[in-house]
C-alpha positions in Angstrom: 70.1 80.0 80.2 70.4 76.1 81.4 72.1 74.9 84.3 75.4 74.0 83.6 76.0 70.1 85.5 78.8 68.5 83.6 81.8 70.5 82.6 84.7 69.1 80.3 88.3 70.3 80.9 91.2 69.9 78.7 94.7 69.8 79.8 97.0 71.2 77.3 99.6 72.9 79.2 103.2 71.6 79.7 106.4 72.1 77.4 105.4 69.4 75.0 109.2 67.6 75.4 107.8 64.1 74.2 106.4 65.6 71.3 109.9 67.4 70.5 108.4 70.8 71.7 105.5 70.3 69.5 102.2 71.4 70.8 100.5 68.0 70.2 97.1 69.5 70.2 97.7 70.7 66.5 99.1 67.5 65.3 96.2 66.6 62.6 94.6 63.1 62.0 91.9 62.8 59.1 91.5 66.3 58.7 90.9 67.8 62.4 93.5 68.8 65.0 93.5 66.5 68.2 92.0 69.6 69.7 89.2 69.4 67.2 88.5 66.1 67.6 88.4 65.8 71.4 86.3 69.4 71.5 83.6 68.0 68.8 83.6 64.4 71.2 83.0 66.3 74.5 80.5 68.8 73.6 77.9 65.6 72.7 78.5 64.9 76.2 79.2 67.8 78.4 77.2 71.4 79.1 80.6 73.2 78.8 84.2 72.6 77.5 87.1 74.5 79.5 90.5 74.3 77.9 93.4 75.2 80.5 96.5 76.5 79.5 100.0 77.3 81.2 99.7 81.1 80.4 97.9 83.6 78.4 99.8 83.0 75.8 99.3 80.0 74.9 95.5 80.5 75.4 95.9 83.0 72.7 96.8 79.7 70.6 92.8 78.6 70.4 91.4 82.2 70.0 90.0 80.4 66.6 87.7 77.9 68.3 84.5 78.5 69.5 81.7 77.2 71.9 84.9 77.3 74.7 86.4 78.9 77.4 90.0 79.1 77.6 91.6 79.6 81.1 95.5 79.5 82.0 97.4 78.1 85.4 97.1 79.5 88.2 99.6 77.4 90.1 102.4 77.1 87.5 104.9 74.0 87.9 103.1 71.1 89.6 102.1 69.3 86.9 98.5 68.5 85.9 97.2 68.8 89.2 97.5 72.4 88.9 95.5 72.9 85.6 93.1 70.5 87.3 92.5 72.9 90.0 92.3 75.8 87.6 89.7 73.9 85.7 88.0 73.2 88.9 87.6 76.7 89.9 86.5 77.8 86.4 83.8 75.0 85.9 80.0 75.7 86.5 79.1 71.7 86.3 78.7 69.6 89.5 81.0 66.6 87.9 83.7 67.6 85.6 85.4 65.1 83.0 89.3 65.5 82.5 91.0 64.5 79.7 94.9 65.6 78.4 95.2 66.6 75.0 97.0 64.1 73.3 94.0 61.5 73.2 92.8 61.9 70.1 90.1 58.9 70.2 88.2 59.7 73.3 85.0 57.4 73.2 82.0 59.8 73.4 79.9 56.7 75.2 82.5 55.8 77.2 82.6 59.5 78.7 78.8 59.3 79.4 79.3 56.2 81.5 81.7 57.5 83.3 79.5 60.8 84.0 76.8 58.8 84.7 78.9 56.2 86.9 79.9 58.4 89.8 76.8 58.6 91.6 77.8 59.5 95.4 81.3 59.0 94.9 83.9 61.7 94.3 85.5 60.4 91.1 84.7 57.8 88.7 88.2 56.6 86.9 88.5 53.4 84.7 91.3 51.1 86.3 93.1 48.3 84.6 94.2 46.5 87.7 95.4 47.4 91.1 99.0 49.3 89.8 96.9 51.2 86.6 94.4 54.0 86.4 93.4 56.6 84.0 93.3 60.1 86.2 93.4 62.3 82.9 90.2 60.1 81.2 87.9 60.5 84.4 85.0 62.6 86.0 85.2 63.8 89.4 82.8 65.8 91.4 84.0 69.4 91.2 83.1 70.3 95.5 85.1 67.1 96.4 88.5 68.3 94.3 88.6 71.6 95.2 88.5 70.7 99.0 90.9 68.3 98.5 92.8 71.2 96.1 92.6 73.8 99.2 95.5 71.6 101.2 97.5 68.9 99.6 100.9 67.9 100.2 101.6 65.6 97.1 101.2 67.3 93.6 100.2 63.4 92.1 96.9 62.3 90.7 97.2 59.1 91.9 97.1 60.4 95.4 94.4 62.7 94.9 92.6 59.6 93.7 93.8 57.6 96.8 92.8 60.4 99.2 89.2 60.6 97.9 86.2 58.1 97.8 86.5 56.5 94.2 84.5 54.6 91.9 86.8 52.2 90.1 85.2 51.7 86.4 86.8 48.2 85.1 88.4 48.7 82.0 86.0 45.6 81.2 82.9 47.7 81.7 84.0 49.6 79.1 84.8 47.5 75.9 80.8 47.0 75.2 81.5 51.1 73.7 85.1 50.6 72.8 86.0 46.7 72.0 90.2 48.3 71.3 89.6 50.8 74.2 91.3 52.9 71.3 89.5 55.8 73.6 92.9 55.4 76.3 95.4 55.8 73.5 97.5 58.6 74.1 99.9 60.0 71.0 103.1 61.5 72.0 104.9 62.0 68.6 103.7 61.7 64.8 105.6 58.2 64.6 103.3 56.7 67.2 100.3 57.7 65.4 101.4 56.6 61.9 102.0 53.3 63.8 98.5 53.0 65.1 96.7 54.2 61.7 99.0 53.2 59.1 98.2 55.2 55.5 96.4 58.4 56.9 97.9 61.5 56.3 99.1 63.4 58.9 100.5 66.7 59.7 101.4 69.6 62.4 99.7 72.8 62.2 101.9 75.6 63.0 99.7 78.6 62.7 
């Protein structure tokens, strides 16, 4: 079997209330599920995907896709953070990328540069200025987050990111791969994405 060393871990917990309690990982653009389309992105790029739930219910909800693990909370009601330490303990990879699941568009290249952008550092995260940074498009190094994960008193990214020894990845870097940086868009209802691709067809799978 080959080493594992970069894991992929997709967020999709949380109640979904932007989305008017739909689970935006089964909204459908061109033909795929968001889930789809981030799963068939990440597995060019990464030795393993891990999707993290909020319980083992809702992992029930992806029993149909294969090629993945699917693991639920383990500290229920902190936000990301806590499927990002769930994910942590699950991976086998030495760096781990992070992405939620409402990004649809996620640039394939852009993840590799990021992967291959952290060198010694503990995360590599693309930052727009001083005030704006991406924590759920980013790789970190999987040792460095879970000791960081043993004892924390804010439940933030952006402090996690603070707290550790970054590599900031200018968003300017990053438009050779993705001139629109279309890869950052994030969709939190079916209006927003009919606004960005005006004329596809779109739907919500239910079952």
């Amino acid at each position: 079997m080959s080493t594992v060393q970069r894991s992929a871990v997709i967020l999709v917990g949380g109640d979904a209330r932007r989305a008017n309690g739909l689970e935006k990982y089964f909204f459908e653009y061109e033909g795929k599920t968001f889930i789809e389309r981030i799963i068939d992105t990440l597995e060019q790029v990464a030795d393993e995907i891990i999707i993290v739930a909020k319980d083992p219910d809702q992992c029930k909800r992806f029993h149909h896709l294969s090629g993945l693990r699917c693991i639920n909370d383990q500290r229920s009601g902190i936000g990301p953070i806590g499927g990002l330490h769930a994910g942590a303990l699950a991976a086998k990879g030495d760096t781990i990328f992070v992405s939620a699941c409402d990004m649809p568009f996620i640039n394939r290249k852009i993840v590799r540069y990021l992967f291959d952008s952290i060198g010694d550092c503990d995360v590599a995260i693309p930052k727009w200025n001083s005030d704006m940074i991406e924590p759920l498009h980013a790789v970190y190094r999987r040792s460095s987050l879970l000791t960081y994960l043993e004892d924390h008193e804010s439940n933030t990214l952006r402090q996690l990111i603070y707290n550790s020894n970054p590599h900031y990845v200018s968003i300017e870097e990053l438009r050779p791969f993705d001139p629109t940086l279309k890869t950052f868009t994030n969709i939190n209802d079916l209006e927003e994405l009919e606004r960005i691709n005006a004329g596809s067809a779109l739907s919500y799978i239910r079952e």
